[in-house]
C-alpha positions in Angstrom: 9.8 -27.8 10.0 7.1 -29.3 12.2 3.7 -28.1 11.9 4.3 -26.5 15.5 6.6 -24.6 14.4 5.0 -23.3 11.1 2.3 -22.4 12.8 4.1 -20.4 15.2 6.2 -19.0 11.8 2.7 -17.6 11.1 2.2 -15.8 14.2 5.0 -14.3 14.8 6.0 -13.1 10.7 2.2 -11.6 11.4 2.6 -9.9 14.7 6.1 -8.4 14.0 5.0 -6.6 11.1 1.6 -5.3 13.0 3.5 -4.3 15.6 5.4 -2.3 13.1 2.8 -1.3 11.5 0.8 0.2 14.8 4.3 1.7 15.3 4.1 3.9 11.7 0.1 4.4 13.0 0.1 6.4 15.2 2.9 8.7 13.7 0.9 8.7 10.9 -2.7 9.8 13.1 -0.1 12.4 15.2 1.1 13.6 12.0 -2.2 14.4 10.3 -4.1 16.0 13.9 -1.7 18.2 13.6 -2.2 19.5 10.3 -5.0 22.0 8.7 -8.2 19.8 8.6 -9.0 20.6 5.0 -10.4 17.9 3.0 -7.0 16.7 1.6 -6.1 15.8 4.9 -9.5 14.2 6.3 -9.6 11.8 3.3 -6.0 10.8 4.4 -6.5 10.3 8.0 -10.1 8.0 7.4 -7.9 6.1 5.0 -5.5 5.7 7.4 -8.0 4.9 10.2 -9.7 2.3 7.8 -6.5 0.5 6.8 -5.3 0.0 10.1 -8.7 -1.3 11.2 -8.8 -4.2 8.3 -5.2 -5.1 9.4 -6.0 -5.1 12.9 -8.8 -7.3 12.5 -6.4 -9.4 10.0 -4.1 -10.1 12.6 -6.7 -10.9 15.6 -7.6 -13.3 12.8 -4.0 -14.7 12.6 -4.0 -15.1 16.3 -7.4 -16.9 16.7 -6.4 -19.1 13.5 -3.0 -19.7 14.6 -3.8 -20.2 18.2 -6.7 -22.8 17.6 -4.6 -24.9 15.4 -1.5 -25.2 17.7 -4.1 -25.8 20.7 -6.2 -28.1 18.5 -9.3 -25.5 19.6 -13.4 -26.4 18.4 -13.2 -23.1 16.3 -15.1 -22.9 12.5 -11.5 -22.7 10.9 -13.2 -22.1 7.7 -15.2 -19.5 8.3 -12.9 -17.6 10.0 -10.3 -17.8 6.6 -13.0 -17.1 4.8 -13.8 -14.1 6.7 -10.0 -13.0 6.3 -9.8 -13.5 2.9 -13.0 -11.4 1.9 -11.6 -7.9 4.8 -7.8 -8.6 2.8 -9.6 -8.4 -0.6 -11.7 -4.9 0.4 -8.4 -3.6 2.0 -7.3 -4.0 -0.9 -9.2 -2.0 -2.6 -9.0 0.9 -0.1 -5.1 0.7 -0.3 -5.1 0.1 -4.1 -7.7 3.0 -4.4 -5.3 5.4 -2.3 -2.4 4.8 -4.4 -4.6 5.4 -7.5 -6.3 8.5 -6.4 -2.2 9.8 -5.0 -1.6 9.1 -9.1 -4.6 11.3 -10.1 -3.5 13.8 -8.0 0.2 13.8 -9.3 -1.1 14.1 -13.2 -3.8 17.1 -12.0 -6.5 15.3 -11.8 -6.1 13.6 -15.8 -8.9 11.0 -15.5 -7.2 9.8 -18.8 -4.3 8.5 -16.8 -5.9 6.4 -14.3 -8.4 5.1 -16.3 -6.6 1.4 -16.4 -5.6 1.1 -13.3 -9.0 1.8 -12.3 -9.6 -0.8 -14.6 -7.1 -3.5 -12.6 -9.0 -2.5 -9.3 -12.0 -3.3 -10.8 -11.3 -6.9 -12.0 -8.7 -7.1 -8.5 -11.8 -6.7 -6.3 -13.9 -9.3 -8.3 -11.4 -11.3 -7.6 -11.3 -10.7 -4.3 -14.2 -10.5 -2.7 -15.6 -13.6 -4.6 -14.0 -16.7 -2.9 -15.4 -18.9 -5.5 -12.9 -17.5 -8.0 -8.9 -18.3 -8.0 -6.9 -16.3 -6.0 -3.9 -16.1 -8.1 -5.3 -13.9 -10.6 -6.4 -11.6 -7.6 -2.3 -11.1 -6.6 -1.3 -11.1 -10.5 -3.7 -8.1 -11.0 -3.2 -6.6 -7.7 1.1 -6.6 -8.6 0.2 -5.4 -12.1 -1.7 -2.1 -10.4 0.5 -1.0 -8.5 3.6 -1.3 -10.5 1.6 0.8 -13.0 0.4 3.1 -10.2 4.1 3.3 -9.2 5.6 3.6 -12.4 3.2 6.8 -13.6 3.3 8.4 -10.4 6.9 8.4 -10.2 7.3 8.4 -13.6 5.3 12.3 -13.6 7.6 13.8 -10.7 10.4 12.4 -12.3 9.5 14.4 -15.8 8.2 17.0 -13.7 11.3 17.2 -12.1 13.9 16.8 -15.2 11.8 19.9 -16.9 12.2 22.5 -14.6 15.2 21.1 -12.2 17.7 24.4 -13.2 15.2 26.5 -12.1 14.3 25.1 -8.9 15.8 25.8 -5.6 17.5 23.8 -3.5 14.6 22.6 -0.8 12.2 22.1 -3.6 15.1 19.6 -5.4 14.8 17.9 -2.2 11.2 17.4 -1.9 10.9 16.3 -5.2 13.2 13.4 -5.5 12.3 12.5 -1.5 8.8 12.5 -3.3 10.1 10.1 -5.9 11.9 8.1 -3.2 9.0 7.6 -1.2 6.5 6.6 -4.2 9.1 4.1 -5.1 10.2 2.2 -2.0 6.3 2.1 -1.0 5.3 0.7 -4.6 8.7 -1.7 -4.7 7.6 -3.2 -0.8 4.4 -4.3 -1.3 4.9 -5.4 -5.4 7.7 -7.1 -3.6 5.9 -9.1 -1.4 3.3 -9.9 -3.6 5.7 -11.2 -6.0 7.6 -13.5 -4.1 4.1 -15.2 -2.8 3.1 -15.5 -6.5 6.9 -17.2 -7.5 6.3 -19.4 -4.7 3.1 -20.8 -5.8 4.6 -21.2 -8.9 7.0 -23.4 -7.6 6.3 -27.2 -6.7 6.6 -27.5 -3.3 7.3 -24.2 -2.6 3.1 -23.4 -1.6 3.6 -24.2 2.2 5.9 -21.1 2.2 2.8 -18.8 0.9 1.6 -19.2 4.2 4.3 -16.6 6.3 4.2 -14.6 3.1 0.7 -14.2 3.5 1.3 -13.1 7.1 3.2 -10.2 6.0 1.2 -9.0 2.7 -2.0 -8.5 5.5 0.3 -5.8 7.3 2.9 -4.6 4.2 -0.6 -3.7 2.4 -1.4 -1.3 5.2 2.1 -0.3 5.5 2.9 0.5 2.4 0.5 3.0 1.8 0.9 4.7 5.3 3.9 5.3 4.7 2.9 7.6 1.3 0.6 9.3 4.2 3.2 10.2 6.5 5.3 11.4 3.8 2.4 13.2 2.6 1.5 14.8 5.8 4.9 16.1 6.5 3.8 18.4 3.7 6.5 16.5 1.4 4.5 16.2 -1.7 4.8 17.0 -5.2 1.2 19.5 -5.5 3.4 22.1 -3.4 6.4 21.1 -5.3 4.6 21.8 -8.4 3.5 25.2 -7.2 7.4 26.3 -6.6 8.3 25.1 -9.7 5.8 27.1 -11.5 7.0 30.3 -10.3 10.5 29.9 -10.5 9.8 28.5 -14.3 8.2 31.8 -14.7 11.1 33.6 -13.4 13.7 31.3 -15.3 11.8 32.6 -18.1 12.6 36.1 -17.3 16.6 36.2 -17.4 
């Protein structure tokens, strides 16, 4: 592939998945004006507000980079990367931080539970915010939190699920396993991601490809947790699960 068309690869892998992403957006911001505006759903919707605005500036950044290097443009090419690479490593931590906090919320607020991955996000955000430091530990650590996150979040509505599933009604079945589902598929697309961009610096060779994969980790790391938003602000979520389970445990108990 010429360099032309690389850096055209870059563009458009980058612009196709914010145009998706603007897509999921504003479902998500139509979703959550329309609920209660209790603090729950506040935190959501600035979460939301803040990781589009990182990836939006991400991908302005895509086109300015992309365009001055196909156009052979005067523009500070490093600073500019630099610049990108310090707002991806505080998204981040805002997207890591949701899907840590979404855990916490799962195991009732059981500090315990959370304590190493809050430990990962730590050591991830050294890592990358500081551009003197490698980068690959930065993606190893940020693949490592959330499949962790993942695992124990599904891993709790999953047990919650299996102890009380006889009792439970039909709907509330539903929203627990769409619940898994969701917590899944989000923590399986960006690990995903991140794990093919790691194997391919791995590989000799294989780093010029990091580039399009790049593209789309600035956009799947916005996506990914919107999605657990939307999801969440459609009112399928395992807190009023939980609450349906307990009263039909209780009147399981009773026959």
């Amino acid at each position: 592939m010429t360099p032309f068309w690389f850096d055209m690869s870059d563009l458009w892998i980058g612009t196709f998945f914010f145009g998706n992403y603007l897509a999921l957006f504003c479902i998500c911001i139509y979703i959550l004006l329309r609920r209660p505006h209790n603090l729950g759903n506040i935190v959501l919707l600035v979460t939301a507000v803040v990781l589009f605005t990182l990836s939006t500036v991400l991908a302005v950044l895509n086109l300015i980079l992309g365009s001055g290097e196909i156009d052979n443009l005067n523009i500070p090419f490093d600073h500019l990367e630099a610049a990108g690479n310090i707002i991806y490593g505080v998204n981040n931590i805002v997207a890591d931080g949701l899907v840590i906090y979404r855990c916490y919320s799962i195991w009732e607020q059981n500090i315990y539970v959370v304590i190493l991955p809050i430990i990962l996000l730590v050591l991830t955000s050294v890592f990358g915010v500081d551009l003197r430091l490698p980068s690959s530990p930065f993606f190893a650590l940020s693949f490592a939190t959330n499949v962790l996150v993942t695992a124990l979040t599904a891993g709790r509505i999953w047990w919650l699920y299996r102890q009380a599933h006889v009792y439970l009604k039909a709907d509330v079945k539903r929203r627990y396993l769409s619940a898994i589902g969701i917590t899944v598929e989000s923590g399986v697309l960006y690990s995903a991601t991140v794990l093919a961009y790691l194997i391919l610096g791995a590989i000799p060779g294989a780093e010029i490809a990091q580039g399009p994969i790049f593209q789309m980790l600035t956009q799947v790391m916005g996506i990914a947790p919107t999605l657990i938003i939307v999801r969440v602000g459609l009112g399928v979520n395992v807190q009023t699960s939980s609450r349906d389970t307990s009263t039909d445990l209780e009147k399981g108990r009773s026959f």
